[in-house]
N, C-alpha and C positions, 0 to 999 in steps of 0.2 A: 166398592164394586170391582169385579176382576175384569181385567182388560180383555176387550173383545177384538178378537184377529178376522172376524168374517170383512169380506171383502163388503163394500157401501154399493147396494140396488137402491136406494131409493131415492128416486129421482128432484127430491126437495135436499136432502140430502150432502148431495152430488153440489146441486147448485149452491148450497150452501159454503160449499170448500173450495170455489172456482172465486178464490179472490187471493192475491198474493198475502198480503199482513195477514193472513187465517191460516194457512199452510204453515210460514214461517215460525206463526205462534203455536201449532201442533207441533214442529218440529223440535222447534226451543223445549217447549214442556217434553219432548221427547226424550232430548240428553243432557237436561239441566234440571229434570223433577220440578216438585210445585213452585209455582213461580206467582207471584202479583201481578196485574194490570202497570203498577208502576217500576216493578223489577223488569219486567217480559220488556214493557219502554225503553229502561236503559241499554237492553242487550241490541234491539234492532232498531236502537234511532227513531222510536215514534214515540208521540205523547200519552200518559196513562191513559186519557181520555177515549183515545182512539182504540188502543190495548184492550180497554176495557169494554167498550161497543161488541169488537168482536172477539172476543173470550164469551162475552153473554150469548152471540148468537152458534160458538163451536158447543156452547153447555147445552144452548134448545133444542139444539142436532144432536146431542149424545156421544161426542166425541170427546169432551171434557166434563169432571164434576169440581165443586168447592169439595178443598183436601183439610177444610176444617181451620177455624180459627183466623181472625181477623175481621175487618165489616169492610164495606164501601171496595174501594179499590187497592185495600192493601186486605182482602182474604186473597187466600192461596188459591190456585186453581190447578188441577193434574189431569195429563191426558187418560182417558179407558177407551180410548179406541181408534183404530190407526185409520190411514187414508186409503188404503185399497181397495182400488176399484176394477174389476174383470171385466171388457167392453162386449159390452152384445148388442144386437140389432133385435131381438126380442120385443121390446119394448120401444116404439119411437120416442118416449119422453125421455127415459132413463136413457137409452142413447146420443141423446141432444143434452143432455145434461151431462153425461158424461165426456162428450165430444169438449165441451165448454172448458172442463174439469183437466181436460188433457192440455189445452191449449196453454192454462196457466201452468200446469206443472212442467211443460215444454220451456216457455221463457223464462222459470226461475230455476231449470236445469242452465239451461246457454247462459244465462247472468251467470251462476255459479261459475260453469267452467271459464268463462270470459276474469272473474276476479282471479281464478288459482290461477290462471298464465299471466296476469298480470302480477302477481306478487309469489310467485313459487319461488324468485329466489330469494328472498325473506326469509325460507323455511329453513333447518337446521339440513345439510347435505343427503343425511339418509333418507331424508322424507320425499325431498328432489328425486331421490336414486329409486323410491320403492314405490314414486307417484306410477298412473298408469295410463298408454297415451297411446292408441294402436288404432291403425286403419286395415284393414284385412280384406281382400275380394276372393271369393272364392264362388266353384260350381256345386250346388247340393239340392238334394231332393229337401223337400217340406220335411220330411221325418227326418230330417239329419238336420236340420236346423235346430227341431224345436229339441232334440236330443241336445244341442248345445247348450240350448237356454238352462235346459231341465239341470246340467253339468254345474253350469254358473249357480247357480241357485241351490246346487248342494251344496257348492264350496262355502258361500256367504250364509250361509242357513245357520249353522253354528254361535253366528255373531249378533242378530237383533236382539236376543234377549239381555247384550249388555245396556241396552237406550232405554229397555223397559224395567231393568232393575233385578231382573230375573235370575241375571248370571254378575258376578263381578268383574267392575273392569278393570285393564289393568294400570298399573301406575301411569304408565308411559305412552298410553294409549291414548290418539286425540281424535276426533270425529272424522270422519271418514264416506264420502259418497260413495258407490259403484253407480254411473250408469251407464248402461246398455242399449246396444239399437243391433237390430239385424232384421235385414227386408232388402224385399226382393231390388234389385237397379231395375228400374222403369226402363224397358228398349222403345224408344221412337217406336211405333206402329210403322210396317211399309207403306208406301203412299201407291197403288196399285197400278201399273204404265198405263197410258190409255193411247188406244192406239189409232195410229193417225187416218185422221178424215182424208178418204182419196178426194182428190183434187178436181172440183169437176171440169170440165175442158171447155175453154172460153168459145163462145159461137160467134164465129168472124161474123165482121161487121156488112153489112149490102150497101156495096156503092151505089149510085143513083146515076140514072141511065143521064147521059149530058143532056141536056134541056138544047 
């Protein structure tokens, strides 16, 4: 089957890929081609057993098929379809399924970067020197934003088809993240003065005529 690039609407889908070891294992099959329930095990530290649960439930979602040859937990399995997802409020379910979807690709983005600052200097100096690490504030309208996004995404456009097999990689070449955030800084709301109650003016006391 040829790989399908359409972005994931459907909201069983969605839920389906909102688990860490399911992501991981699309990834893996991503830039390591057809892999086993017990090969896929060795690479991320989990048991075939478990590999193999959810390899079966990315194949009922259509995100993986058997690449042919083997039985049990040592056939092969390869990715045909990737994890993108484009958020819309359209739909309450697909939005709550995607909201789910985001949350874990959130924390296995920060686990990522959290391992490469912990072991960057492990890496060979040039990969140190061409790693990429920037914090930017800037003032921009909505269309100059999404113009930047749109810029990024030409740049990197060039490059997925070496994960899918499409394009060759090159020797030297080793896996690679980009990710991206750009959004608005949240300003405190003003808190509105309110303005002060006049003071109303105490009504003296009436002495008592002496007895």
């Amino acid at each position: 089957m040829a790989f399908d690039d359409r972005s994931v609407t459907d909201p069983r889908g969605l839920r389906a890929l909102a688990h860490p070891t399911r992501l991981a294992l699309l990834e893996l099959l991503a830039y390591e081609g057809p892999l086993t329930a017990t090969e896929a095990g060795e690479h991320l530290g989990e048991s075939p057993a478990s590999c193999s649960f959810h390899l079966r439930q990315l194949a009922k979602h259509g995100y993986i098929e058997e690449a042919g040859g083997g039985s049990g937990r040592q056939r092969p399995w390869r990715m045909i379809r990737g994890a993108d997802y484009t958020p819309s409020e359209s739909d309450p379910e697909t939005a709550l399924a995607g909201a789910a979807l985001t949350r874990v690709v959130e924390a296995t983005r920060q686990q990522r970067l959290a391992t490469w600052q912990a072991t960057a200097r492990s890496y060979p100096q040039e990969w140190q020197e061409a790693a990429l690490d920037g914090y930017r504030l800037a003032f921009l309208t909505a269309a100059e934003l999404k113009a930047i996004g749109a810029a990024i995404d030409a740049l990197f456009e060039p490059y997925p088809a070496r994960m899918t097999g499409d394009e060759p990689r090159p020797k030297d070449g080793l896996s690679v993240v980009l990710i991206t955030h750009g959004f608005l800084v949240a300003v405190p709301p003003k808190v509105p003065e309110q303005k002060a109650r006049p003071r109303s003016k105490a009504t003296p006391a009436r002495r008592r005529p002496p007895s």
